[in-house]
C-alpha positions in Angstrom: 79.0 109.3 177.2 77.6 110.6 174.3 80.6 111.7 172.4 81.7 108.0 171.8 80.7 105.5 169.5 80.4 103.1 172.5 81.7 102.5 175.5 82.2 100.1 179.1 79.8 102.1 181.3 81.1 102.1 185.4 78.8 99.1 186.1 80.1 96.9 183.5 77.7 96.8 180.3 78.7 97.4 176.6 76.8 100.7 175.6 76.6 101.4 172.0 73.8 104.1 172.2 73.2 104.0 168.6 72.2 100.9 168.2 70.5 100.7 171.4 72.5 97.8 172.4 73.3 96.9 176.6 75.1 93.6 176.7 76.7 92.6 180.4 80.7 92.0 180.1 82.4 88.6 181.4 85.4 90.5 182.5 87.5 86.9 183.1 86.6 85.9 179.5 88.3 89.3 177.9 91.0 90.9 177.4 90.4 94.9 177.5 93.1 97.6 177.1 94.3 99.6 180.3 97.2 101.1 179.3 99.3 101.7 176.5 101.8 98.7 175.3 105.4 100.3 174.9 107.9 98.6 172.8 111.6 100.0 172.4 112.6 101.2 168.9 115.5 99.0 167.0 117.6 101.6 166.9 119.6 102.5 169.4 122.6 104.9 170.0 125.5 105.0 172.1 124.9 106.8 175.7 128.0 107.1 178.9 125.7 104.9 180.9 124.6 102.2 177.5 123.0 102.2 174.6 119.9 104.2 174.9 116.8 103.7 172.9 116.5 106.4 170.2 113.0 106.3 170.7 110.4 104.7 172.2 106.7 103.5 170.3 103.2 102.9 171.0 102.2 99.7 169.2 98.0 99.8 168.4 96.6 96.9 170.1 94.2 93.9 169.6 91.6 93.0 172.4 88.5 91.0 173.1 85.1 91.9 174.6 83.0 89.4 175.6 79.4 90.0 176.8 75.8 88.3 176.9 72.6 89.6 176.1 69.7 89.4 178.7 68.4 85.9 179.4 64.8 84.4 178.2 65.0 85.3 174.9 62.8 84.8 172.4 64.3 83.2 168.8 62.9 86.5 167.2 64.8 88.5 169.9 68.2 86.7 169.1 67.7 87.6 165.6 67.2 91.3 166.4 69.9 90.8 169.0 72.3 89.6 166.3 71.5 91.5 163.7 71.9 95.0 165.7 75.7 93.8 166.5 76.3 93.0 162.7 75.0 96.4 161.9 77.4 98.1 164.3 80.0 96.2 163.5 80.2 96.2 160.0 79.9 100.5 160.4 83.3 100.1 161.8 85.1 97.6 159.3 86.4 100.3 157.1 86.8 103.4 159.8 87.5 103.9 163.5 85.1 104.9 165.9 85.7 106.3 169.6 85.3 103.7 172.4 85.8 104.3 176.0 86.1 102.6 179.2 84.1 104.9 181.4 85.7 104.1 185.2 89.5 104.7 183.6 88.5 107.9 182.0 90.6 106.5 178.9 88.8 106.4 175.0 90.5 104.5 172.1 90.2 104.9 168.3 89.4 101.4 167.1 88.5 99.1 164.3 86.7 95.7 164.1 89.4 93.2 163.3 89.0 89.6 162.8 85.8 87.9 163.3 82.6 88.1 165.6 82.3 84.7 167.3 78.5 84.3 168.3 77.0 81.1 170.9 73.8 80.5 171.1 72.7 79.0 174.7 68.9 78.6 174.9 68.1 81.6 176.8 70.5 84.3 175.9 73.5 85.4 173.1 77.2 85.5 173.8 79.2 87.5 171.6 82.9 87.6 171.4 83.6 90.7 169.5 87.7 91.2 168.6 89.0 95.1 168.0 92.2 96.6 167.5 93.4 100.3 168.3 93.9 102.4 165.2 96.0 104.9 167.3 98.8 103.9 169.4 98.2 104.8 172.6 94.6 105.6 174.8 93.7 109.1 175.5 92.4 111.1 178.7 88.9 112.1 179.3 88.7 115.1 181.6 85.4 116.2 182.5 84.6 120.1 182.6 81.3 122.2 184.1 80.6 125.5 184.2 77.6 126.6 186.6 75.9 130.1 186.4 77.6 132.7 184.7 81.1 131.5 184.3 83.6 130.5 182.2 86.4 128.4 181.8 88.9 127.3 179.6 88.3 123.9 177.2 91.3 121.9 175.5 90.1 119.3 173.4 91.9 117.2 170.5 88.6 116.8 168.8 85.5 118.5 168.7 83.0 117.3 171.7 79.3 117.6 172.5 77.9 119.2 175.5 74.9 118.8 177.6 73.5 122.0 178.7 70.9 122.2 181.8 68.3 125.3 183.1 66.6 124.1 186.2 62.9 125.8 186.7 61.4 128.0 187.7 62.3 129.9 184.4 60.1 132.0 182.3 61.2 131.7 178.5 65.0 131.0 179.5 67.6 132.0 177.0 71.2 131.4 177.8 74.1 131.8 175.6 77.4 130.0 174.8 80.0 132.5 173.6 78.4 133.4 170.3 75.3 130.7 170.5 72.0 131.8 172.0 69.6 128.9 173.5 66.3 130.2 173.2 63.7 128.5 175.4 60.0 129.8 174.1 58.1 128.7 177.4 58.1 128.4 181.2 59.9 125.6 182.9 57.9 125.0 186.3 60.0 124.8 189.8 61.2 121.3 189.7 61.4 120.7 186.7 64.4 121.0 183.7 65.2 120.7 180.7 68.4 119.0 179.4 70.1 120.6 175.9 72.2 117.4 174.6 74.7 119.3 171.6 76.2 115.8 170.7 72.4 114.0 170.5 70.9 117.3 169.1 68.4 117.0 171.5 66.1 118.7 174.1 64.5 117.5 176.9 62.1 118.1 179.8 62.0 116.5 182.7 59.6 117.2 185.3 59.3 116.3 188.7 58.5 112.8 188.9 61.7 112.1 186.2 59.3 112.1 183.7 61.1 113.0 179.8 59.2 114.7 177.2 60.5 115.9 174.0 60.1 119.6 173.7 62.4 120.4 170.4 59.2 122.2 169.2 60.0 125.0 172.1 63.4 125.6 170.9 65.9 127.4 168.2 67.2 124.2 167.5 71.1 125.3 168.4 73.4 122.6 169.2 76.6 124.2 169.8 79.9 122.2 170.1 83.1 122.1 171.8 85.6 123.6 169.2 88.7 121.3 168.7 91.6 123.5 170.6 92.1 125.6 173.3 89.1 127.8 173.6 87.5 129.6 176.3 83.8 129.1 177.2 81.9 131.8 178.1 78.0 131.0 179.9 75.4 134.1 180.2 72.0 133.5 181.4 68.9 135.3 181.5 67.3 133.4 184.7 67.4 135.0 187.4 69.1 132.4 189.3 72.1 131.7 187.4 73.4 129.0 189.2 69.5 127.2 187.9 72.0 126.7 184.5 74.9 124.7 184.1 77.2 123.3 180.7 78.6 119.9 181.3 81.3 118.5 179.0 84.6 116.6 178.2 87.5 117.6 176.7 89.5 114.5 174.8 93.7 115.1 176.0 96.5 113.7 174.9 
């Protein structure tokens, strides 16, 4: 999920990419948003059935994650294990970043509030870490692709990444994203692909056997993003089999 900050992956670890961090979650120790709290407004007016709220709001709320780090660790590893989850969180002491929980499809703009409570057992870390929503209620993450030449319609409250893919065999591919062109300077063998990350600015090859290589030094170096808005997204290829190339992204709803 590379457009957020970090995130709760589907098979319960705390990702944040960044800081190459992949801590396990105790579920029954925390207390992790799934749905907005709603609290009535205090004023009220006069309806034929009652009083009826005027309004309803979305109060921002505080929760706890609470994961461990891998066992047998060394005392230098619980240094670097602690000092990695300082750094991220005092990024985020001053701003919000974008966290999601990956199986709800749901992102929150948070803070770190309060204070990081750390345990040291002999083999592993356990971190408590406490945050609180900036906004008041979570947001939708719907999922988009276009394969071959296509194109469909994106509407996204901010700006997203995409992750673009031409599967070989392609000679010199070149695709094209509405006014960006993706120019690939050699061949990509049958089996093989390369993967166009516009959130990571990266570009990868991956050959048959899974094998990643980095192969910016082939490329234009265009990263094109999501445009914040309704916009529609238009794929042209030069391969020859068009379904070969495909645009993956998610558009952040209200």
């Amino acid at each position: 999920m590379g457009e957020f900050d970090f995130y709760i992956s589907k098979n319960g670890y705390l990702i944040i990419p960044e800081y190459n961090i992949k801590y396990l979650i105790n579920f029954n120790e925390s207390s992790i948003p799934s749905m907005p709290e709603a609290v009535e407004a205090s004023v009220r007016v006069a309806g034929r059935d009652g009083d009826v709220p005027l309004n309803t709001t979305y109060e921002p709320m505080s929760f706890v994650i609470v994961c461990y780090t891998d066992d047998n660790l060394s005392i230098e590893e619980k240094v670097e294990n602690e000092f990695k989850i300082n750094a991220f969180l005092n990024s985020i002491k001053n701003r919000t970043k974008k966290f999601a929980i990956e199986k709800d499809n749901k992102f929150y703009n948070v803070k770190y509030n309060a204070v990081l409570t750390t345990i040291n057992y002999p083999a592993h870390l356990k971190f408590s870490i406490p945050f609180k929503s900036s906004e008041s209620y979570a947001k939708d993450v719907n999922e988009k692709e276009i394969i071959g030449n296509s194109s469909k319609d994106s509407n996204t409250i901010n700006s997203v990444g995409a992750v673009f893919t031409i599967k070989g065999p392609a000679t010199t591919p070149i695709i094209s994203l509405n006014d960006y062109s993706m120019e690939y300077s050699t061949s990509i063998l049958d089996g093989a692909r390369i993967e166009i990350d516009s959130n990571k600015s990266t570009v990868i090859h991956i050959n048959s056997d899974g094998i990643k290589t980095n192969v910016m030094k082939y490329y234009n170096h265009q990263f094109p993003k999501i445009e914040k808005g309704t916009n529609k997204l238009k794929i042209l290829s030069g391969v020859d089999d068009a379904t070969q190339v495909s645009v993956k992204w998610r558009d952040l709803k209200l």
